[in-house]
The first five atom37 places (N, CA, C, CB, O) and aatype in JSON, in Angstrom:
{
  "aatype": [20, 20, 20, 20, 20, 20, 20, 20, 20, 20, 20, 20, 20, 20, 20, 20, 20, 20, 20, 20, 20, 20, 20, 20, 20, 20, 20, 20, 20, 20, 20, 20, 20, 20, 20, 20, 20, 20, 20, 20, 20, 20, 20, 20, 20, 20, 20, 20, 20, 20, 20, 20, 20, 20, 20, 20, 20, 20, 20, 20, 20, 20, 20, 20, 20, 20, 20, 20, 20, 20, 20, 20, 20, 20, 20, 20, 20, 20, 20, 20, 20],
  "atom_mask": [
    [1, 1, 1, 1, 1],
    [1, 1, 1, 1, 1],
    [1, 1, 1, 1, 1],
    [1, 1, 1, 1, 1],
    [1, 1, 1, 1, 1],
    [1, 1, 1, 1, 1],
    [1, 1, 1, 1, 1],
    [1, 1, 1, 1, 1],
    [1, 1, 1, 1, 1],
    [1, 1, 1, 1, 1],
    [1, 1, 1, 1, 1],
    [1, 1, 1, 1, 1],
    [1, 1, 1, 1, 1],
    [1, 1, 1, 1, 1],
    [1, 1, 1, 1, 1],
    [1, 1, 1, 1, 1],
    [1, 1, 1, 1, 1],
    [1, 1, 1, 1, 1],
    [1, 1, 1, 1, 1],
    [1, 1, 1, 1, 1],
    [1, 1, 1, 1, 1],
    [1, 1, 1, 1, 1],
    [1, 1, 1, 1, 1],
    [1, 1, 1, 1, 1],
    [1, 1, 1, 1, 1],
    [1, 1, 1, 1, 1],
    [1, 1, 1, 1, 1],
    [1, 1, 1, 1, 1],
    [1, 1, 1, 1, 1],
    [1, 1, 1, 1, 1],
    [1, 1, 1, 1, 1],
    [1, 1, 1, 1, 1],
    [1, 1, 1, 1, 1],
    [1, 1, 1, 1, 1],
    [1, 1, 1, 1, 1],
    [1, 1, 1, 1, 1],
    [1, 1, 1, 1, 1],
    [1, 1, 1, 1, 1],
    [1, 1, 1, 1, 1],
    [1, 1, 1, 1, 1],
    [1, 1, 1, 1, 1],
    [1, 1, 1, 1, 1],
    [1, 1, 1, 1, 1],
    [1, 1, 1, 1, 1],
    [1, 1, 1, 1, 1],
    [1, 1, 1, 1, 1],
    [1, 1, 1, 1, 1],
    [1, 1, 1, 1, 1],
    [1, 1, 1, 1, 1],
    [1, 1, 1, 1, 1],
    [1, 1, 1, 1, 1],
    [1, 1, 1, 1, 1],
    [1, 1, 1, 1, 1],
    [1, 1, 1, 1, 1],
    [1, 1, 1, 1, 1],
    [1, 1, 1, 1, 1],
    [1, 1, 1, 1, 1],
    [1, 1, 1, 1, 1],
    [1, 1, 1, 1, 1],
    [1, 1, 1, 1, 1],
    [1, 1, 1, 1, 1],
    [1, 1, 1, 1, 1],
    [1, 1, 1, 1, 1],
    [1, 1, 1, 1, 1],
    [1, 1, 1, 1, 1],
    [1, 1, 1, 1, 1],
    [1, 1, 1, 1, 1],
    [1, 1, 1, 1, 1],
    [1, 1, 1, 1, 1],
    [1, 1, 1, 1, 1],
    [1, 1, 1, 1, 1],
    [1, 1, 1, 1, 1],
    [1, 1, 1, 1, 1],
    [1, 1, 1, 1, 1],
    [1, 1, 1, 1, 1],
    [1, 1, 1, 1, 1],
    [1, 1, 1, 1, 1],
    [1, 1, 1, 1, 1],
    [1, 1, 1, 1, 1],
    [1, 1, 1, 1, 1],
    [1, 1, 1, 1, 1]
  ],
  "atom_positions": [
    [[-42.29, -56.93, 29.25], [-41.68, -56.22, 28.15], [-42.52, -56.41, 26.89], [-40.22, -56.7, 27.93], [-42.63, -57.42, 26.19]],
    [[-43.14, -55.13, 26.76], [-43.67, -55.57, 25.26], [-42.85, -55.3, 23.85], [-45.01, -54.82, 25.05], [-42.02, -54.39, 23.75]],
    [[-43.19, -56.18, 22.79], [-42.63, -55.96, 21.6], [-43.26, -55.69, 20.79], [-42.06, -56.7, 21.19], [-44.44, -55.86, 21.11]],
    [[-43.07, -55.14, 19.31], [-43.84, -54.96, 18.22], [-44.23, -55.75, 17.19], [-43.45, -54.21, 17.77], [-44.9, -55.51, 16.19]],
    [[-43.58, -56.96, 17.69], [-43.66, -58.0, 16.31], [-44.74, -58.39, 16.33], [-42.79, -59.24, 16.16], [-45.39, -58.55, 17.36]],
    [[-45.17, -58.65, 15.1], [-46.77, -59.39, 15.03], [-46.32, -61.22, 15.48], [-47.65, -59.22, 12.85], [-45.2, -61.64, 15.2]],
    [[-46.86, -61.69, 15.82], [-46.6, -63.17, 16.06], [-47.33, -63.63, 14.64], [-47.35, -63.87, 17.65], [-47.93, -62.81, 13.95]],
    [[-47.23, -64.88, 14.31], [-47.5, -65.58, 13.18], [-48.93, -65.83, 12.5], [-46.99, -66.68, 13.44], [-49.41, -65.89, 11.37]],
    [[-49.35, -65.95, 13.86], [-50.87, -66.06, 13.99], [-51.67, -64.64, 13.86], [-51.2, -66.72, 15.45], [-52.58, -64.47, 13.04]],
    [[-51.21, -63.66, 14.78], [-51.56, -62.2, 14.34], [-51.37, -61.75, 11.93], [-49.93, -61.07, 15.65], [-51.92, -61.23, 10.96]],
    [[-50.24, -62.46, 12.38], [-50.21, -61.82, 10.67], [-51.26, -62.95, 9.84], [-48.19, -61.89, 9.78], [-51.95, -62.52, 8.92]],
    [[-51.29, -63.81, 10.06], [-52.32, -65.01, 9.68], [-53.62, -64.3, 9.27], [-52.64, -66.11, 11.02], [-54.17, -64.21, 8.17]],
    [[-54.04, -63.69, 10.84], [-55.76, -63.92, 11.34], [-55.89, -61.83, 10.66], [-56.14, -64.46, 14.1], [-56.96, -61.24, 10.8]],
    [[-54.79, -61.18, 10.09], [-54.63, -60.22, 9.84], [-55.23, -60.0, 7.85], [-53.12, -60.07, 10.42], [-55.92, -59.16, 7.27]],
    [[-54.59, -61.09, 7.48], [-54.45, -61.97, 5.83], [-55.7, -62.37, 5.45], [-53.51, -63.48, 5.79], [-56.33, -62.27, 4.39]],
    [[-56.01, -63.02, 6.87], [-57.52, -63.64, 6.57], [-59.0, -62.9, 6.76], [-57.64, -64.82, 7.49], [-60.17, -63.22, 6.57]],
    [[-58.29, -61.75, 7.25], [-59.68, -60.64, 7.48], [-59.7, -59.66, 6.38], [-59.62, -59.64, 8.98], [-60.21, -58.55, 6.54]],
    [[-58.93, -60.2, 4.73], [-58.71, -58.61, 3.68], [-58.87, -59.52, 2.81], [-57.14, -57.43, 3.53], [-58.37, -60.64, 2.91]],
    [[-59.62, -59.11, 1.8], [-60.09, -59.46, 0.79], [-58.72, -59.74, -0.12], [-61.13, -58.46, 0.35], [-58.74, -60.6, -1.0]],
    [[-57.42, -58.87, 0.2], [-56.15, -59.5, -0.71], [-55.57, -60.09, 0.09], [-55.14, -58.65, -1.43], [-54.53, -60.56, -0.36]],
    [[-55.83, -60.39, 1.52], [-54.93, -61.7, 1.35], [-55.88, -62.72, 1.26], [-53.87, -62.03, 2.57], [-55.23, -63.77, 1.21]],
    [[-57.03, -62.95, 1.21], [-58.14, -64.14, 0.81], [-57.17, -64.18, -0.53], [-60.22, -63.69, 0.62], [-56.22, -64.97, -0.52]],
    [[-57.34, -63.54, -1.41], [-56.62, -63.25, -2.98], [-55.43, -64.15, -3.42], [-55.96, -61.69, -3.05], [-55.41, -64.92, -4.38]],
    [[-54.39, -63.89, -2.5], [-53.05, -63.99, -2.22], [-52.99, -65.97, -1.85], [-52.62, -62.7, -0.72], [-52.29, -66.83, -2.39]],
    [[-53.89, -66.07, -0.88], [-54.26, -67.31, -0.64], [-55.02, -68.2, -1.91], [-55.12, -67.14, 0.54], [-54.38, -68.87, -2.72]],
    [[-56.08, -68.1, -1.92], [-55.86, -68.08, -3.21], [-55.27, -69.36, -4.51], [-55.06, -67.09, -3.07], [-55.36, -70.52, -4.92]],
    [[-54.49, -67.69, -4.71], [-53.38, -67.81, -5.64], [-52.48, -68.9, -5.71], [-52.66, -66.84, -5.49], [-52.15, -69.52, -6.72]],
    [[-51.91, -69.15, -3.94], [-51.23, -69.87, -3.26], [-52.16, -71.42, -3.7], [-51.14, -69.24, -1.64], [-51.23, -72.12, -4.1]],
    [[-53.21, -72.13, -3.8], [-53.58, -72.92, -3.65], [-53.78, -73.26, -5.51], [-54.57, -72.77, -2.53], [-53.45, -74.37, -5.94]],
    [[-54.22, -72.41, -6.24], [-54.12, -72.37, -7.43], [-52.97, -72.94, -7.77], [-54.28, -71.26, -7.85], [-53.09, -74.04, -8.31]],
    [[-51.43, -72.36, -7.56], [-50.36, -72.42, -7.65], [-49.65, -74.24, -7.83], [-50.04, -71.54, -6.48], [-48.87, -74.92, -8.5]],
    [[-50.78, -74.31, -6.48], [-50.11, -75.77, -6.25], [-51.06, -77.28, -6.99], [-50.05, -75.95, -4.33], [-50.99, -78.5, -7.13]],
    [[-51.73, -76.34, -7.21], [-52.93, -77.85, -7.64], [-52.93, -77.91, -9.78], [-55.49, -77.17, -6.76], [-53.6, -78.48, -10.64]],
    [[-51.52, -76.78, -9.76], [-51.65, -76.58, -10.93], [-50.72, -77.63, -11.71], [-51.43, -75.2, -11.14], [-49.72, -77.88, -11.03]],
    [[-50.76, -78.33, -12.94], [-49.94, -79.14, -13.29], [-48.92, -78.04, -14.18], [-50.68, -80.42, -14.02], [-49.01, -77.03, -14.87]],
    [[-47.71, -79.16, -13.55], [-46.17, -78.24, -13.79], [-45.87, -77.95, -15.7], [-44.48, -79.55, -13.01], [-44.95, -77.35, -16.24]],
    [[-46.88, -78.53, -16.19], [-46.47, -78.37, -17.92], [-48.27, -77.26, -18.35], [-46.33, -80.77, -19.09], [-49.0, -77.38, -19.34]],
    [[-48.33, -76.8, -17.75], [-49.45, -76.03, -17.94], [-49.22, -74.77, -18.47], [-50.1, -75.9, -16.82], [-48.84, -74.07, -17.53]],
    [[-49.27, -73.88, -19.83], [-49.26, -73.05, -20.89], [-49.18, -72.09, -19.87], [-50.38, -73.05, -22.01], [-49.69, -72.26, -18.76]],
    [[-48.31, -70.66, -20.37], [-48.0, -69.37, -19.32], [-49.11, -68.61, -19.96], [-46.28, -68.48, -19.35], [-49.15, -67.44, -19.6]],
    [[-50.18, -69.02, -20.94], [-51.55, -68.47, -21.09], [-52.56, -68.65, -20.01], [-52.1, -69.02, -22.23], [-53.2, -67.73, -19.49]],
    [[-52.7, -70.33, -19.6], [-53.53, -70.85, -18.98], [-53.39, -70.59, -17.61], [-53.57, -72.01, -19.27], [-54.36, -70.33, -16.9]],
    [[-51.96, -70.67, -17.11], [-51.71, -69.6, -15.85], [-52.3, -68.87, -15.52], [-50.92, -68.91, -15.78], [-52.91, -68.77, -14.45]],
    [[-52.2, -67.72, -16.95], [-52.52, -66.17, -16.83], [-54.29, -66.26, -16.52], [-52.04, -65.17, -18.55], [-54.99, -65.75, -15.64]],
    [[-54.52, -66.94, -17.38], [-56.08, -67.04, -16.83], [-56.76, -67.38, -15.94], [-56.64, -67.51, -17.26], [-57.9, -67.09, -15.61]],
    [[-55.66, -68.35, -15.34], [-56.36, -69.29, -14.07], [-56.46, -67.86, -13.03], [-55.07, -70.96, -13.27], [-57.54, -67.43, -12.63]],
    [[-54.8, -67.06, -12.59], [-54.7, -65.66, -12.02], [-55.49, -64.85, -12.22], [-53.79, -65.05, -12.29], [-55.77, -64.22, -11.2]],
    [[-56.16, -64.47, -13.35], [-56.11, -62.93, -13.41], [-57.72, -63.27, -13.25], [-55.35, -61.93, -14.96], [-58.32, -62.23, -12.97]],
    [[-58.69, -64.53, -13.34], [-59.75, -64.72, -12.0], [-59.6, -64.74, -11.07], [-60.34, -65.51, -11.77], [-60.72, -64.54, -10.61]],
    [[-58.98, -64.84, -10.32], [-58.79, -64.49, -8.82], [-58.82, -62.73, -8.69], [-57.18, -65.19, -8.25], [-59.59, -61.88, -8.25]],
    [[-57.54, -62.79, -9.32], [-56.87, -61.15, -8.86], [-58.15, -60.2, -9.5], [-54.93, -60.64, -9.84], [-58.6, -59.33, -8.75]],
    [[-58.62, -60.31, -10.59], [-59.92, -59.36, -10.96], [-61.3, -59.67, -10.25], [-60.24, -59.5, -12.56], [-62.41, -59.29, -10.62]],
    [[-61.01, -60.4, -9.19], [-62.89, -60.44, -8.92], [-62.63, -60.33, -7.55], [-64.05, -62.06, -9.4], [-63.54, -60.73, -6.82]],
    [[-61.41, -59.81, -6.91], [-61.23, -59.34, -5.48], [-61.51, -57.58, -5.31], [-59.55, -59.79, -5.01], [-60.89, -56.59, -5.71]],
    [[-62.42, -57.71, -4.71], [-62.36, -56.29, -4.39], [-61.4, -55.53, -4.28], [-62.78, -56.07, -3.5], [-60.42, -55.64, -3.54]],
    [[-61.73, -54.38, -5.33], [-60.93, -53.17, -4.97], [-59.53, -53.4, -6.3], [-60.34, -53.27, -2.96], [-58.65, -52.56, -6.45]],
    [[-59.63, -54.62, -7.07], [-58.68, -54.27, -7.45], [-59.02, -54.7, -9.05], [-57.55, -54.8, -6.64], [-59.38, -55.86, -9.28]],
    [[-58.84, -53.49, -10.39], [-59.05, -52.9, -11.38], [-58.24, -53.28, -12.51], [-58.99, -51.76, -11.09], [-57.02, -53.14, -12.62]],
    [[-58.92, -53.7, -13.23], [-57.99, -54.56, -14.36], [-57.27, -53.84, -15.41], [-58.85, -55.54, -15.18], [-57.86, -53.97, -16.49]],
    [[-56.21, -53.11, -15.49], [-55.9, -51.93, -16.24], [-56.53, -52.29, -17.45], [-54.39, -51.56, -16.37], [-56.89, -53.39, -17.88]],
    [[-56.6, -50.75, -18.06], [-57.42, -50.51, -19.54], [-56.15, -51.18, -20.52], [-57.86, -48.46, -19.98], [-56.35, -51.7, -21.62]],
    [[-55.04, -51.05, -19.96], [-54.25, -51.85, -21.89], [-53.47, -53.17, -21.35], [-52.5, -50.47, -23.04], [-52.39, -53.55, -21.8]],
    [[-53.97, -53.6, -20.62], [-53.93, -55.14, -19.74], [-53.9, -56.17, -21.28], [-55.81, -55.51, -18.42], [-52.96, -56.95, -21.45]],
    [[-54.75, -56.07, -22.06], [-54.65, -56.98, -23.51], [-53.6, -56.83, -24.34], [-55.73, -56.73, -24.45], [-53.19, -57.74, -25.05]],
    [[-53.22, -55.91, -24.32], [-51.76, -55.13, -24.75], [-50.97, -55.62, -24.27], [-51.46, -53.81, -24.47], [-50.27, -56.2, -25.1]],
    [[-50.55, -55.77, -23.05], [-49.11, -56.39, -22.48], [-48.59, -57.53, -23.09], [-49.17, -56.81, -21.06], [-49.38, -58.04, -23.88]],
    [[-47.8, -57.94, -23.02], [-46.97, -59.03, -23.31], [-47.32, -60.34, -22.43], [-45.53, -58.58, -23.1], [-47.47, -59.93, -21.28]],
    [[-47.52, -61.83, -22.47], [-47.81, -62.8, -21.73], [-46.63, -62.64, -20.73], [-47.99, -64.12, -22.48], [-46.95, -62.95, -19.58]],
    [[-45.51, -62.29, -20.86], [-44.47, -62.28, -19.44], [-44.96, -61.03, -18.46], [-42.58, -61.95, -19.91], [-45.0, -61.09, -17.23]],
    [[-45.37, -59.78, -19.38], [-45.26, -59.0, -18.19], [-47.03, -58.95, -17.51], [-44.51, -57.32, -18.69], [-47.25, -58.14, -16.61]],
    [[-47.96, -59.69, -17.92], [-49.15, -59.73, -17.5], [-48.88, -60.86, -16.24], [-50.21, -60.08, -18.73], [-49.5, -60.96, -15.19]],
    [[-47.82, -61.61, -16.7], [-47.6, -62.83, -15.42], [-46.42, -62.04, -14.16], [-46.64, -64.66, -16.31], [-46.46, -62.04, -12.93]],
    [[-45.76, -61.64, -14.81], [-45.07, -60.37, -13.56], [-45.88, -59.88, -13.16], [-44.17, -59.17, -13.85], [-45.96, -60.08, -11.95]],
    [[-46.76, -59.15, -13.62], [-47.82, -57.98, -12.65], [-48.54, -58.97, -11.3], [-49.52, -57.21, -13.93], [-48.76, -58.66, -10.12]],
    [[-48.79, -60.29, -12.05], [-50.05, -61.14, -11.73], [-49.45, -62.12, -10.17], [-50.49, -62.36, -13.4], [-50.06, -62.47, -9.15]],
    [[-47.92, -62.32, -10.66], [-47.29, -62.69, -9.13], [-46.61, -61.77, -8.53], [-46.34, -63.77, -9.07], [-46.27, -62.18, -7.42]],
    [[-46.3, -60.86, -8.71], [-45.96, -59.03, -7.85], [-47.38, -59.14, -6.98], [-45.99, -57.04, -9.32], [-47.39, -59.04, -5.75]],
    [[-48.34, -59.33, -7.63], [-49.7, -59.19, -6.44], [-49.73, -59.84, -5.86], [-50.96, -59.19, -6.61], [-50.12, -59.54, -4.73]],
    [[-49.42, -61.05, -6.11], [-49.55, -62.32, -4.93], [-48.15, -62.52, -4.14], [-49.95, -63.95, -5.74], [-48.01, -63.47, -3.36]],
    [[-47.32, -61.77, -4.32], [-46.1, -61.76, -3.56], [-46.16, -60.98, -2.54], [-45.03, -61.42, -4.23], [-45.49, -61.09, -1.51]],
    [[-47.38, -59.75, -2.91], [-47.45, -58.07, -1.79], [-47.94, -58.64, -0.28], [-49.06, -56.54, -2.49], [-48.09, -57.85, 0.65]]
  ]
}
């Protein structure tokens, strides 16, 4: 009987062959090595090197414009996808 589910390892070895989930990963390791009293500026910066130097993905033109909350929404919406 076959099924459609990806097994764990399929979605793994799937993550690890795309430049966003290298990204996503990442992020994930950033996340954790980060100290818990660390500025929602310094965040934003530590992120938005990762997320801007992965292929394929474009740093909007009024990105300086946004607000520090919604540049950090955009910035974990990507690492959540």
């Amino acid at each position: 009987m076959e099924t459609n589910t990806k097994t764990n390892k399929q979605m793994k070895e799937e993550k690890e062959s795309n430049p966003v989930g290298f990204m996503q990963m990442f992020m994930m390791l950033q996340d954790m090595s980060t100290p818990e009293n660390t500025s929602a500026k310094e965040t934003i910066k530590r992120k938005e090197r990762i997320v801007f130097a992965t292929p394929g993905i474009i740093k909007p033109s009024n990105w300086e414009t946004l607000s520090d909350d919604e540049k950090l929404n955009r910035l974990n919406k990507v690492q959540q996808q």
